[in-house]
C-alpha positions as semicolon CSV with decimal commas, in nm:
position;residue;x (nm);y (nm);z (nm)
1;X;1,950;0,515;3,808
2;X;1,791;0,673;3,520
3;X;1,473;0,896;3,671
4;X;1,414;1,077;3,350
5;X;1,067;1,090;3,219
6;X;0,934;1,096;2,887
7;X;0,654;1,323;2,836
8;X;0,394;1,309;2,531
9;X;0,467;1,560;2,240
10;X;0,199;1,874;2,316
11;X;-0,027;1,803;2,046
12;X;0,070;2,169;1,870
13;X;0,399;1,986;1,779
14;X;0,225;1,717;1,668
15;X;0,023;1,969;1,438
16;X;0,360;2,111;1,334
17;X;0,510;1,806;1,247
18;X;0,204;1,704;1,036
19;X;0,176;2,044;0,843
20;X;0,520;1,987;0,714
21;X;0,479;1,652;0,647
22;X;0,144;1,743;0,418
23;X;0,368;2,073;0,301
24;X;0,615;1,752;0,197
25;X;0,365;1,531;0,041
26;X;0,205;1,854;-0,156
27;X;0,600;1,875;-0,306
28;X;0,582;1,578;-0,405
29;X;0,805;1,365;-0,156
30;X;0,683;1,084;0,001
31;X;0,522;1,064;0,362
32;X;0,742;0,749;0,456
33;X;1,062;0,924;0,412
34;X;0,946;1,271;0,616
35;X;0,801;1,036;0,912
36;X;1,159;0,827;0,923
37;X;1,311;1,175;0,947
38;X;1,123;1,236;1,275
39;X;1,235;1,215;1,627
40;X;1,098;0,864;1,757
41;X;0,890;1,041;2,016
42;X;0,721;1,252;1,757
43;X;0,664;0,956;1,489
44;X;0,327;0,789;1,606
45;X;0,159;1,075;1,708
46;X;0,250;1,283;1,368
47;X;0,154;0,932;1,145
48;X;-0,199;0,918;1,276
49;X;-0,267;1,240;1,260
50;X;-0,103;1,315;0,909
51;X;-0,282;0,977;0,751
52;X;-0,605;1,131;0,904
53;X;-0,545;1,501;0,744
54;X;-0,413;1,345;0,422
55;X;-0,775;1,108;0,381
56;X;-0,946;1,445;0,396
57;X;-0,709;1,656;0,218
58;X;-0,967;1,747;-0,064
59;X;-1,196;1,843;0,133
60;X;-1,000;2,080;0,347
61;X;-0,835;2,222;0,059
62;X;-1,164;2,318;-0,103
63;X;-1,286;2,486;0,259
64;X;-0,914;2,714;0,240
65;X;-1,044;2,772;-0,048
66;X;-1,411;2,914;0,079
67;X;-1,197;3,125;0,350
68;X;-0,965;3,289;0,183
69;X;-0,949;3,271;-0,193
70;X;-0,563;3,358;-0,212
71;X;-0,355;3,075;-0,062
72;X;-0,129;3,183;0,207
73;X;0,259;3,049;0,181
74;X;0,295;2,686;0,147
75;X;0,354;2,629;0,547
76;X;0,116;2,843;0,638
77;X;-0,156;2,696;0,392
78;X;-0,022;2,380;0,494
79;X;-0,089;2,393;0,853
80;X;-0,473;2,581;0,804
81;X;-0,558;2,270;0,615
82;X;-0,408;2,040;0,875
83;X;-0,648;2,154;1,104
84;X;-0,940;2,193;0,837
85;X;-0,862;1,845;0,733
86;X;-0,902;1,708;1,138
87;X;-1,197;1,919;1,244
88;X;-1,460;1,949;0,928
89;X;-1,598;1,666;1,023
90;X;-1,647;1,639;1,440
91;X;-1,750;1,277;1,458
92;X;-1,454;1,196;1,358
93;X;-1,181;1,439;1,477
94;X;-0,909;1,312;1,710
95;X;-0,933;1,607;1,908
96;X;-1,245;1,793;2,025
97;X;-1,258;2,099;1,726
98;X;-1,247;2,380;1,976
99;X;-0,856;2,228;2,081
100;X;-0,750;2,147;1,755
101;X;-0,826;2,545;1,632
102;X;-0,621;2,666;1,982
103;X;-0,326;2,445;1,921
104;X;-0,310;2,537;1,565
105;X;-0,301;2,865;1,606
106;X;-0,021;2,791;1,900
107;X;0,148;2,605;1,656
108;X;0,160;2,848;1,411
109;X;0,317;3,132;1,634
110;X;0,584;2,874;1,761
111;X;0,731;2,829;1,394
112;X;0,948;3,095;1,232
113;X;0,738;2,968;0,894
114;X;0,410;3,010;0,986
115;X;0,433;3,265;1,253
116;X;0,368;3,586;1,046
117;X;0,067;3,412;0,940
118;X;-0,094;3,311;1,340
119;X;-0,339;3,565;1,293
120;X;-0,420;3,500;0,929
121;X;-0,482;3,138;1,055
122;X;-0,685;3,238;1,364
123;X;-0,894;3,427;1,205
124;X;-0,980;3,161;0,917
125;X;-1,011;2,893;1,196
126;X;-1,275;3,131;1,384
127;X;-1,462;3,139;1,103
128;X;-1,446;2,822;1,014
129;X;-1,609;2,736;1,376
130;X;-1,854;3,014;1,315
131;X;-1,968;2,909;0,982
132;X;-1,915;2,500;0,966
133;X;-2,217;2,356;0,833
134;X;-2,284;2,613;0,573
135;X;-1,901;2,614;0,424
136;X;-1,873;2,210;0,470
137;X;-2,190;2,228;0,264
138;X;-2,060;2,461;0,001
139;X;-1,785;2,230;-0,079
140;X;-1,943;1,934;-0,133
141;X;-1,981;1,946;-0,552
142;X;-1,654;1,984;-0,552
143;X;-1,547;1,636;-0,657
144;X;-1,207;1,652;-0,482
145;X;-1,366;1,740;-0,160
146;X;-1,652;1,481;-0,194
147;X;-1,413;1,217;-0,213
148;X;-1,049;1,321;-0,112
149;X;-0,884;1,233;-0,407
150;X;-0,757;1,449;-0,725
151;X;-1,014;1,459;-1,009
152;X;-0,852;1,277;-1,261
153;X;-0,822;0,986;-1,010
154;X;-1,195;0,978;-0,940
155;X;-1,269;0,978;-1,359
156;X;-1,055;0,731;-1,379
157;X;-1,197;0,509;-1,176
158;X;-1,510;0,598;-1,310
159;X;-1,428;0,480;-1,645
160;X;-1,204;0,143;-1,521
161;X;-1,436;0,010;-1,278
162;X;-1,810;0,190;-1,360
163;X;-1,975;-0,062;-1,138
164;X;-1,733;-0,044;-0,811
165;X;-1,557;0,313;-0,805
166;X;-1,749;0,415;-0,499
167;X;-1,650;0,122;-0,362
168;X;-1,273;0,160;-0,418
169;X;-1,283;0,510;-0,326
170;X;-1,465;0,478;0,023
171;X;-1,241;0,201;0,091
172;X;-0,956;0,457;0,080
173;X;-1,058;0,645;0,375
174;X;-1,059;0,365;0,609
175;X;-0,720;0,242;0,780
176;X;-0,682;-0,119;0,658
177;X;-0,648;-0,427;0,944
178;X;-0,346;-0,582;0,953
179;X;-0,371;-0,931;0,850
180;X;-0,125;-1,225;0,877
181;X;0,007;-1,546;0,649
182;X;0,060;-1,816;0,866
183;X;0,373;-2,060;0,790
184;X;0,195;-2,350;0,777
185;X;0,537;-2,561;0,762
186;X;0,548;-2,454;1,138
187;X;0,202;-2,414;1,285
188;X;-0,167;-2,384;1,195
189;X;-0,389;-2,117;1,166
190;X;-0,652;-2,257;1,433
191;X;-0,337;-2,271;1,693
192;X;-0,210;-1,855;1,589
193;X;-0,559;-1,766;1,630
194;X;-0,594;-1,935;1,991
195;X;-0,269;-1,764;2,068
196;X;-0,380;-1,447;1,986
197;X;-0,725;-1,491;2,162
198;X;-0,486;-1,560;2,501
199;X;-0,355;-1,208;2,430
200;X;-0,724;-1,061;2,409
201;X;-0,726;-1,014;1,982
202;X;-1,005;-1,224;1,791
203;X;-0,931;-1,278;1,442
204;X;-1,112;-1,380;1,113
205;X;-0,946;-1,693;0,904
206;X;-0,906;-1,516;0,533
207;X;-0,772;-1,672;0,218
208;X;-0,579;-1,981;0,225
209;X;-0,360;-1,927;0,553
210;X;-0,452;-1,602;0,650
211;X;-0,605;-1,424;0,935
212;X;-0,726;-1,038;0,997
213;X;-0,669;-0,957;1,300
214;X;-0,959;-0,715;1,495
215;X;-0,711;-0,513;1,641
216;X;-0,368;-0,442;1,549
217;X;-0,082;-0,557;1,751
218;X;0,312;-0,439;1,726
219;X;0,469;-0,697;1,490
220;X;0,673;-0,817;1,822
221;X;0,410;-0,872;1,989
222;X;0,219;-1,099;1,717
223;X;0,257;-1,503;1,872
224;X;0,539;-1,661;1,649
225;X;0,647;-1,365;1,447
226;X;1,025;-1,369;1,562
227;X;1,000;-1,713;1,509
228;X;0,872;-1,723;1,141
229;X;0,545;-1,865;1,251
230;X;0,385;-1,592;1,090
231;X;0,404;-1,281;0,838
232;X;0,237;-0,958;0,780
233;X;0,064;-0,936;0,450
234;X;-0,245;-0,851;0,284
235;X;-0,492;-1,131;0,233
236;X;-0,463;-0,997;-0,175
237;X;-0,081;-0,990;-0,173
238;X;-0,112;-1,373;-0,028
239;X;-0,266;-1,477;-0,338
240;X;0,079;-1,466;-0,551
241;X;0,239;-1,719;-0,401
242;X;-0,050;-2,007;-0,429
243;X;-0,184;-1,893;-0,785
244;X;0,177;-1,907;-0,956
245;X;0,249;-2,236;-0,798
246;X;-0,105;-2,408;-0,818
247;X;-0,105;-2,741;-0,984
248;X;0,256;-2,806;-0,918
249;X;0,440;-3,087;-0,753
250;X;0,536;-2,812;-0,451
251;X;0,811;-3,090;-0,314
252;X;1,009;-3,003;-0,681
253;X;1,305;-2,838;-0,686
254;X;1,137;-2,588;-0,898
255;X;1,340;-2,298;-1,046
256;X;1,177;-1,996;-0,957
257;X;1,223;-1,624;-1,023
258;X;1,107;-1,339;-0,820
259;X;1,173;-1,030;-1,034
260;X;1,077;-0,707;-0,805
261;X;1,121;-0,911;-0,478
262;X;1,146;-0,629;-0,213
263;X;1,117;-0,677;0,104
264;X;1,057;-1,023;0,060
265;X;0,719;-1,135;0,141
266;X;0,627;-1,287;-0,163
267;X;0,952;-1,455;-0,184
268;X;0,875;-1,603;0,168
269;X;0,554;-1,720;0,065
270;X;0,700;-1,899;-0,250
271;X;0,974;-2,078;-0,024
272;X;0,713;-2,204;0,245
273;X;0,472;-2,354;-0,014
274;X;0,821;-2,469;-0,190
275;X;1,091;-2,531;0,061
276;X;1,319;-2,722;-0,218
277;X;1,241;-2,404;-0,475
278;X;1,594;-2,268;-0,601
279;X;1,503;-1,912;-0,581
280;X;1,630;-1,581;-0,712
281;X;1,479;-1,268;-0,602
282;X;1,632;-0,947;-0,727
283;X;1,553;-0,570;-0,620
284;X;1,725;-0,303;-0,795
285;X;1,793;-0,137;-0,471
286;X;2,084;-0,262;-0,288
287;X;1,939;-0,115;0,024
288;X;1,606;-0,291;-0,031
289;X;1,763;-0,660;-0,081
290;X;1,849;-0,655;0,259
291;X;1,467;-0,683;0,386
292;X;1,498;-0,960;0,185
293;X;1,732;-1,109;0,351
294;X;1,604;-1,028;0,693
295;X;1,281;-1,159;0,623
296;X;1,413;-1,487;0,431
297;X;1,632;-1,536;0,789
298;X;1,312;-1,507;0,984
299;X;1,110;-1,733;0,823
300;X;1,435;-1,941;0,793
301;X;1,433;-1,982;0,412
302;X;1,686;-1,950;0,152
303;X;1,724;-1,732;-0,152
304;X;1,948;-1,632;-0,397
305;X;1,927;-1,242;-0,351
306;X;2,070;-0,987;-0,592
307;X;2,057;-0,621;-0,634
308;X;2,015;-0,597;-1,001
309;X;1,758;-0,453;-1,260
310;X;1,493;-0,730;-1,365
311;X;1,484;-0,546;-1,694
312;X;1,878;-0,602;-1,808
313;X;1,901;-0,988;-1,770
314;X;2,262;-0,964;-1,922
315;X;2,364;-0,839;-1,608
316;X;2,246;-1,136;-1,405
317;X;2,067;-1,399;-1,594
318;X;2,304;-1,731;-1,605
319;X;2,117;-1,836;-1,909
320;X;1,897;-2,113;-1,764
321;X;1,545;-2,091;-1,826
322;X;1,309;-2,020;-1,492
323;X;1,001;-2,296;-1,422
324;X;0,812;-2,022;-1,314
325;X;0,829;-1,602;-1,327
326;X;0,676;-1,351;-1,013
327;X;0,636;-1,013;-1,169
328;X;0,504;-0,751;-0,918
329;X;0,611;-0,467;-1,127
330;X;0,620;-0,163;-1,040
331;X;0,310;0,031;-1,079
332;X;0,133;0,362;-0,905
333;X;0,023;0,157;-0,575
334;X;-0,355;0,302;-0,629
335;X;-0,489;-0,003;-0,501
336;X;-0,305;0,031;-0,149
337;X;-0,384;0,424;-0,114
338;X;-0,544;0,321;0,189
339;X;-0,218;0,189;0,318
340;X;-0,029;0,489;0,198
341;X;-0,256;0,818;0,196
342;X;0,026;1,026;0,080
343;X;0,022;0,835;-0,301
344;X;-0,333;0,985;-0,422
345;X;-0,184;1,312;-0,442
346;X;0,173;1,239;-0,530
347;X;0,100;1,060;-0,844
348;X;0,037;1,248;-1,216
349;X;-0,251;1,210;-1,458
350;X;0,044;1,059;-1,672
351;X;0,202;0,805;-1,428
352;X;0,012;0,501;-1,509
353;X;0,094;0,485;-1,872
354;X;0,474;0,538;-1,812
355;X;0,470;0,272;-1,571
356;X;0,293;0,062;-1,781
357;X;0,551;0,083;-2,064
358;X;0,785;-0,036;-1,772
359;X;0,553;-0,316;-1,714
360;X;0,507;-0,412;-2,058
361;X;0,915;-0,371;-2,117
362;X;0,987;-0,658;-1,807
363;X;0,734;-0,879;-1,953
364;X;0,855;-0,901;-2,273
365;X;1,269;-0,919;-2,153
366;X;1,111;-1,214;-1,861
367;X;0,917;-1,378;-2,122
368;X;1,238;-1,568;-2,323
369;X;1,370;-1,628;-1,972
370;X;1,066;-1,882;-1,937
371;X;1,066;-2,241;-1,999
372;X;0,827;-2,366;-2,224
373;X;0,517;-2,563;-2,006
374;X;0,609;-2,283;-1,747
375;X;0,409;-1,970;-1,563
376;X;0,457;-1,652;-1,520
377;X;0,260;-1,471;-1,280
378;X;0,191;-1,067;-1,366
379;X;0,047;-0,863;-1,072
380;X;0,076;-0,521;-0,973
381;X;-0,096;-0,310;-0,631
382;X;-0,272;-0,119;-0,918
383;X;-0,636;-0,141;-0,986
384;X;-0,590;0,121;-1,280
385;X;-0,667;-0,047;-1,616
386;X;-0,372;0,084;-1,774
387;X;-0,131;-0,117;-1,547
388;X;-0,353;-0,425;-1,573
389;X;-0,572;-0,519;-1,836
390;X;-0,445;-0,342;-2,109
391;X;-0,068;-0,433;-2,036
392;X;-0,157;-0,811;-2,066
393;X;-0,413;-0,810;-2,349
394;X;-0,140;-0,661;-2,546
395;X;0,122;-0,876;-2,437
396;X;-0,115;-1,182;-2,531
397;X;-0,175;-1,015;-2,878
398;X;0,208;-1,008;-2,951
399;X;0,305;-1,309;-2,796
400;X;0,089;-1,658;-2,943
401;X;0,305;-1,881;-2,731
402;X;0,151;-1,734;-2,437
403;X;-0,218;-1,878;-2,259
404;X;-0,378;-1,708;-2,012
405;X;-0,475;-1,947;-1,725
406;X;-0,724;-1,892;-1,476
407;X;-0,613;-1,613;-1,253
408;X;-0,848;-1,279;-1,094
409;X;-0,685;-0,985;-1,327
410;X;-0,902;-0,711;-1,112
411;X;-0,911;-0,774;-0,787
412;X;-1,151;-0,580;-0,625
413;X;-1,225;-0,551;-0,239
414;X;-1,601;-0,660;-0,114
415;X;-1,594;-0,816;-0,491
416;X;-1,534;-1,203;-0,522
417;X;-1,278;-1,316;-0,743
418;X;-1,274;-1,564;-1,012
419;X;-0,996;-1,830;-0,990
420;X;-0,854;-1,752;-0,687
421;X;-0,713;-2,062;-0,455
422;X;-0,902;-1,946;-0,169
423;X;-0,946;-2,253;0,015
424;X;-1,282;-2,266;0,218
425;X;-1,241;-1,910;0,316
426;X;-1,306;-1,560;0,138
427;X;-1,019;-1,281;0,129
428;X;-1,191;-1,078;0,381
429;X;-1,125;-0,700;0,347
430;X;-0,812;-0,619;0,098
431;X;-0,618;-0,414;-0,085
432;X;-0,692;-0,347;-0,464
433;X;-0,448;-0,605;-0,684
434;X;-0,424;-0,736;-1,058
435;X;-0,309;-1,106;-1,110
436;X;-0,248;-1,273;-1,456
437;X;-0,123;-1,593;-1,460
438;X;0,048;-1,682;-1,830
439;X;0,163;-1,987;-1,957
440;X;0,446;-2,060;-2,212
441;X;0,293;-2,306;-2,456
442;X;0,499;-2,637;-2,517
443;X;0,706;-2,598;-2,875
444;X;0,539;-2,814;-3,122
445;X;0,749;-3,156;-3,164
């Protein structure tokens, strides 16, 4: 019999383990990849408290800043603004401050890294306790360390969205709920929510089938996941499905393509509104396709899936034209930053418009592959202007055969959108999107 027992990371390791993955992020590689690195015991603790120090990152940066004008060695520096980043603000600190400062210093002296530095730390931590108000005060012009984000972000946003910017960048700090799609091919929203009531989680209908849940719940645990009864998905990323299919005859054998498909839960969607859809969802990473496939055997759909590059349709294209198109190119994710804290400081003034040459380089090789009468459905998790707006107004400039149909473009949370199918319900709280739906013009006769 197995009598072992399983004890709680001390929360120093957990402070380790966080430093290096903000030391990571600060490199430039991403927080997902340093958290699947990390001994399963390790993993939740280090997540929450790394998404936490990464929201106030700015901010703590600034106050290293106000305590010692040199920056110490990047594990050192690191793990002081770790702790800055959890304790600045006591209301909301995960530890009480006075135990965060002890077990940072601890953690400092237990690292080769950052052990030559324990007393440099100390020291700035002591004073930090000493002198809180006035340095948390001090920072606050700063405009990084008012709103935990990198300057040219907040100008940006600024400019893009003059009426809503505070609103997109408050929404950042908050952890987002988890919401569900419900297959309505198998079930109803009215009977998930009931079954998650029995298990003590209300829940708020969103969208057309969706519901955000109160509390999150580990995905096995959600009534009717294994089963396919239901999916997680932001109540914005639900939208694609109905708005590229809207208007359609959805018991069609429509001929559908799902260009930048991983993992697969737009591709789900599309096949539960359309079961009789002849699909093709490509990813260009082999390893990717296969959450396709394991999320297309859940919900007990079919697909065509191929690991190819949407952007070279020589390789794959069988020279058929498509009913309708799902672009969700690939863009800088700054409308799901509060999903992924790690991707306001990973990304470059300059990232936007190279991705949008990507995006406007798909559309126009997708475009051809379109039938005339059909759709094609542009989104990205973006709500930067450059990845949205302007990459469609110029496609619509080059390309007369193309109509814009009613569809949200920015889709902004707490904002209500224009030409959504919503159904009787609103989206709730969401992630930032963009959504143009084009259609091919019929050739003349």
């Amino acid at each position: 019999m197995n009598t072992a027992v399983h004890h709680a990371p001390p929360l120093w390791r957990l402070l380790q383990a966080s430093a290096q993955a903000v030391q990571a992020v600060r490199a430039g590689r991403s927080l997902t990849a340093q958290l699947e690195a990390l001994p399963a015991d390790l993993r939740p603790g280090t997540q929450a408290l790394s998404f936490q120090a990464l929201r106030q990152l700015g901010c703590a940066t600034a106050l290293r800043a106000q305590l010692a004008k040199k920056p110490p060695p990047a594990a050192a520096d690191a793990l002081l603004c770790t702790a800055l980043a959890l304790a600045w603000n006591e209301a909301q600190a995960p530890y009480p401050v006075h135990t965060l400062v002890n077990q940072a210093v601890e953690a400092a002296r237990k690292h080769r890294q950052t052990q030559g530095q324990a007393s440099f730390i100390n020291a700035c931590l002591r004073r930090f306790l000493r002198e809180r108000d006035a340095l948390v005060a001090a920072v606050q012009g700063d405009v990084a360390a008012r709103w935990n984000h990198p300057d040219w972000w907040v100008q940006r946003l600024q400019a893009d969205h003059p009426e809503h910017w505070t609103r997109l960048l408050d929404q950042a700090q908050t952890p987002a709920p988890m919401t569900l799609r419900v297959n309505e091919r198998t079930t109803k929203v009215s009977q998930v929510q009931a079954a998650l009531e029995a298990l003590g989680v209300t829940s708020t209908p969103v969208g057309g089938s969706g519901l955000q849940l109160h509390k999150a719940l580990p995905v096995q645990q959600l009534p009717g996941f294994l089963q396919g009864q239901v999916s997680v998905q932001d109540a914005a990323a639900q939208l694609a499905a109905p708005l590229l299919m809207q208007g359609l005859d959805l018991a069609q054998p429509w001929r559908v393509l799902d260009a930048c498909a991983a993992p697969g839960g737009k591709t789900g969607h599309l096949l539960e509104l359309c079961p009789r859809a002849q699909v093709l969802a490509l990813d260009v990473d082999a390893q990717r396709c296969q959450r396709i496939h394991q999320n297309l055997e859940r919900l007990q759909v079919h697909a065509e899936v191929r690991a190819a590059d949407a952007a070279q349709p020589a390789q794959w294209w069988d020279g058929q034209q498509f009913d309708a198109v799902l672009l969700d190119a690939p863009c800088t994710a700054s409308g799901i930053v509060r999903r992924h804290p790690d991707v306001r400081w990973l990304r470059r003034p300059g990232d936007s418009a190279q991705l949008a040459r990507t995006q406007a380089q798909l559309l126009n090789v997708l475009w051809p592959l379109l039938k005339p009468g059909g759709r094609l459905l542009y989104c990205t998790c973006s709500v930067f202007k450059a990845e949205g707006d302007a990459v469609v107004d110029s496609f619509l400039q080059r390309n007369t055969d193309a109509r814009f149909c009613p569809s949200p473009r920015h889709l902004i949370p707490g904002v209500v959108p224009v030409g959504v199918p919503l159904g009787d319900n609103a989206l709730g709280e969401h992630d930032g999107f963009y959504y143009a739906l084009l259609e091919k013009r019929p050739t003349a006769a």
